[in-house]
C-alpha positions, 0 to 999 in steps of 0.5 A, spaced: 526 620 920 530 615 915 524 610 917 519 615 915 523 616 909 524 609 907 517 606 908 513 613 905 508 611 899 511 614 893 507 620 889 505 622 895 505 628 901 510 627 907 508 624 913 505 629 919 511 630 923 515 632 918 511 638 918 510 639 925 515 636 930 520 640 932 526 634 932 525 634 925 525 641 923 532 641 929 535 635 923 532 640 917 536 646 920 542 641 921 543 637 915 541 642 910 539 649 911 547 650 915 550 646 909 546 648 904 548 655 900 542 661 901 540 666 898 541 672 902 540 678 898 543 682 891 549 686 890 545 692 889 543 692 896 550 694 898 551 700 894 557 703 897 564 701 902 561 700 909 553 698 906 551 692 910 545 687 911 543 682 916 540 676 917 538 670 922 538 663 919 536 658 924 541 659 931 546 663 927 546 671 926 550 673 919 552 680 917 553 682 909 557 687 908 561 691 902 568 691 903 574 697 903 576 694 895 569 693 893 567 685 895 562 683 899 564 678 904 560 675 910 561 673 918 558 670 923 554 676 927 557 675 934 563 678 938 569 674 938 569 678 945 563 675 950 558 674 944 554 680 943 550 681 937 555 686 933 549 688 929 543 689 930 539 693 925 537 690 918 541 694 914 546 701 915 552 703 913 557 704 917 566 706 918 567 699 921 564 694 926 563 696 933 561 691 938 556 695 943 557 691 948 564 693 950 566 697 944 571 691 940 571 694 933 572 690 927 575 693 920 570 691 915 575 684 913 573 682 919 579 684 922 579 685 930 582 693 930 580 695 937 580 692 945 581 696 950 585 694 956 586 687 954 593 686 956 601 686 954 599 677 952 593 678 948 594 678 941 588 682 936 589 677 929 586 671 933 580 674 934 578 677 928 571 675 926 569 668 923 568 668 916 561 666 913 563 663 906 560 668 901 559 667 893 556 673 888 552 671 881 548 674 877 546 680 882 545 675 887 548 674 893 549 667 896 552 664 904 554 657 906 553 657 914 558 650 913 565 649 915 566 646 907 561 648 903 559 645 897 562 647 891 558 654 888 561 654 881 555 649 878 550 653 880 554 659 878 555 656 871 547 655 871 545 661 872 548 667 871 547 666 863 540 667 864 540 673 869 547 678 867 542 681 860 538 683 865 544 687 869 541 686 876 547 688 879 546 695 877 539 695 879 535 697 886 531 695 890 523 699 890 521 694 895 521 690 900 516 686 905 517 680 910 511 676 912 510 670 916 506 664 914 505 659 919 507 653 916 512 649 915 518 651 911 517 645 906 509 647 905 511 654 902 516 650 898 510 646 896 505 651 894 510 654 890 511 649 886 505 648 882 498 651 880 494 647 880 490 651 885 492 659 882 485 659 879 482 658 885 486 663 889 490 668 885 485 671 881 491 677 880 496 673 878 492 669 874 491 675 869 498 674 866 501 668 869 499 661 866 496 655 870 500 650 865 505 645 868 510 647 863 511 653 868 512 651 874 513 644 872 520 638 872 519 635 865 522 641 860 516 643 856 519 643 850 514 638 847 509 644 848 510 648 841 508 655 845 513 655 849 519 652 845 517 658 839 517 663 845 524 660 847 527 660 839 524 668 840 528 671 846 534 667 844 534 669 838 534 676 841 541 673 846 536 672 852 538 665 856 531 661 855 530 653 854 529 650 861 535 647 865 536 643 871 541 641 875 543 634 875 541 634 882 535 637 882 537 642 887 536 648 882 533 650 875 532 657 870 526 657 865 523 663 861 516 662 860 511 666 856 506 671 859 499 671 858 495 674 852 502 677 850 503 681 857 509 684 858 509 685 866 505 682 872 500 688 873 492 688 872 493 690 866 500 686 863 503 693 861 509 693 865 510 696 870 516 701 870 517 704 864 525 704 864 527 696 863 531 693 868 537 693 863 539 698 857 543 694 853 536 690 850 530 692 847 527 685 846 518 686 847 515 679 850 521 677 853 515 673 859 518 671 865 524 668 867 524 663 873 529 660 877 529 657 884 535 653 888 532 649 895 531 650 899 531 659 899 529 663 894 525 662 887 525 669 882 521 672 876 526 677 872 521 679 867 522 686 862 521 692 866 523 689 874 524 683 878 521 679 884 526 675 888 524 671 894 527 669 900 525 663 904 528 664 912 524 658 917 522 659 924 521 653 927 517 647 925 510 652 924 513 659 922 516 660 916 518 667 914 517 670 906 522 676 904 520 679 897 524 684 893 521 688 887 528 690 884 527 696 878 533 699 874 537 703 878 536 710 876 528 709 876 523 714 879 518 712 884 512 716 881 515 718 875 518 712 872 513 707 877 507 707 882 509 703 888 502 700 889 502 697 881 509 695 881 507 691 887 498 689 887 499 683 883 505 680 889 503 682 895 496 680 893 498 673 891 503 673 897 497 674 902 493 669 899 499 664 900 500 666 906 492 663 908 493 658 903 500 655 907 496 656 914 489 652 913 494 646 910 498 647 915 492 647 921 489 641 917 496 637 917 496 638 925 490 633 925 491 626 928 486 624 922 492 627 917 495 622 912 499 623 907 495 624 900 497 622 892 500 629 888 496 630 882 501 627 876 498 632 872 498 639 875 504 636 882 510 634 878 513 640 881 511 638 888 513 631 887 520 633 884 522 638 890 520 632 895 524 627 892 529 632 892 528 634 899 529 627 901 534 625 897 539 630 900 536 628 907 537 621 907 545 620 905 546 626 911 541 622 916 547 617 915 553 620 915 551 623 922 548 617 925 554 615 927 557 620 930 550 620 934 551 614 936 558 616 940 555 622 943 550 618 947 555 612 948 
């Protein structure tokens, strides 16, 4: 890999077996996405003391859950007895955490509160649950599988300017669905990051959002009057707008405008939900505010509800896509909003994304594939997230290589 990485032609895709061989997805897994932080899910999906929400990330088994004083902590979903999966549903409420192997039960901080028959020597406190670190920000909730996590207050400081106006801690979700594309986890972060193939593949989505590499793209876009206009009017009216990166690339937010002045992401670009996601501004045209942190999740939060996505890999050539459409909370489903036109321009864009990633994924598998040059003009973003990829992977490559080496040694 750090051969690959050091002999790849600038400006252009990555070599085949980062996108197929099951040892670098093994090191993907290992050197970023247990040390990185994830996106996991929103503080809205733990409504009350007992809520909970699981995930699986790579090898590791996460429960989230809503404690006894309100705050949302995670551990690693595995019984501190023999094992066992605690919990085993997506989601629920429960008084506490029950294994159901042999009944061990844990308080919802983590603490071991019951194990029959154990013996006059065993002592409960050192077998609480192994916590998962666990940061909130912006109605978002976030995890870090890693012994020491990297710091969360850069993207924290970033990030939560632009989405506390839109009061996504408050909000519900209306609807959420998961499919899997068969590709790697890199070709769906890829595809998302340019629209240099929207016209000829989202004609749904291509009805308010533009093509423009101001959009999905690294360089800024405030040369581009609309968008710098755009930007003055949604801060005038308090809204975070002007795109801002993160020195290392890692995270970015922007607010773009929508076309022909839409308000939504619906065939006809009227909003979808008639109750704002947030009663505290009435601002109109506000478009859509984007943000993404690799290697898990890119959003839109526009007026009326937000879309959010959740990147999950499976192994080399399976990668799972979560999206959730988030409305306010006290929206009424055939009253305030139709599920089929809240959610037709992004089951739609998803599906044709899906096939998109799997073709690219089947042709990369070819042994005539050699990587081709990204476009300059319409890639830039592409370009941006594989440079940030191996930027990030390379120093880990490393720092473990060492360590490698004594193991076989």
């Amino acid at each position: 890999m750090l051969n690959l990485i050091r002999t790849r032609k600038s400006g252009h895709a990555l070599p085949q077996p980062f996108y197929t061989d099951l040892d670098f997805f093994n090191l993907d897994m290992e050197l970023i996405w247990y040390r990185d932080w994830l996106f996991a899910g929103h503080n809205c999906e733990l409504p009350k003391t007992g809520s909970y929400f699981t995930l699986q990330i790579g090898s590791y088994p996460v429960v989230v859950l809503r404690d006894k004083e309100g705050e949302i902590r995670a551990f690693h979903n595995s019984c501190r007895h023999r094992g066992s999966r605690i919990c085993a549903q997506e989601k629920g409420t429960t008084p506490k955490l029950v294994c159901p192997y042999h009944q061990w039960t844990y308080n919802l901080d983590g603490k071991l509160a019951f194990a029959r028959q154990m013996g006059a020597d065993f002592d409960p406190n050192e077998h609480a649950l192994k916590p998962v670190a666990c940061e909130t920000a912006g109605g978002y909730i976030f995890i870090n599988l890693a012994v020491e996590p990297v710091d969360f207050a850069p993207f924290r400081a970033l990030m939560a300017p632009y989405f506390t106006p839109h009061n996504l801690v408050d909000a519900k979700v209306a609807h959420e669905s998961t499919i899997i594309e068969k590709g790697n986890w890199k070709l769906v972060w890829e595809n998302n990051r340019e629209c240099y193939h929207c016209a000829g593949s989202h004609p749904e989505l291509c009805k308010t959002y533009s093509e423009s590499p101001n959009v999905t793209g690294v360089s800024g876009g405030g040369e581009d009057p609309d968008m710098a206009a755009h930007w003055q009017r949604c801060e005038a009216a308090g809204l975070p707008s002007r795109f801002n990166m993160h020195d290392s690339g890692q995270f970015r937010a922007i607010r773009a405008p929508l076309l022909r002045d839409a308000d939504s992401y619906t065939m006809t670009g009227r909003s979808a939900v008639q109750r704002n996601l947030s009663d505290a501004f009435r601002a109109e045209r506000i478009g859509a505010l984007m943000m993404f942190h690799y290697p898990s999740t890119w959003n839109h939060v526009l007026i009326d509800h937000a879309v959010t996505f959740r990147v999950t890999p499976i192994g080399p050539n399976e990668t799972a896509v979560t999206t959730k459409w988030l409305v306010h909370k006290d929206a009424v489903e055939g009253v305030d909003y139709q599920r089929d036109e809240l959610t037709h321009v992004w089951n739609q864009t998803n599906d044709q994304d899906r096939r998109i990633v799997e073709e690219n994924a089947f042709g990369i598998r070819s042994p005539a594939y050699e990587p081709g040059p990204y476009s300059e003009l319409q890639e830039g973003g592409v370009l941006q997230f594989v440079n940030w990829y191996t930027n990030y992977i390379e120093p880990r490559l490393l720092d473990a290589e060492p360590n490698r080496l004594r193991k076989i040694a």
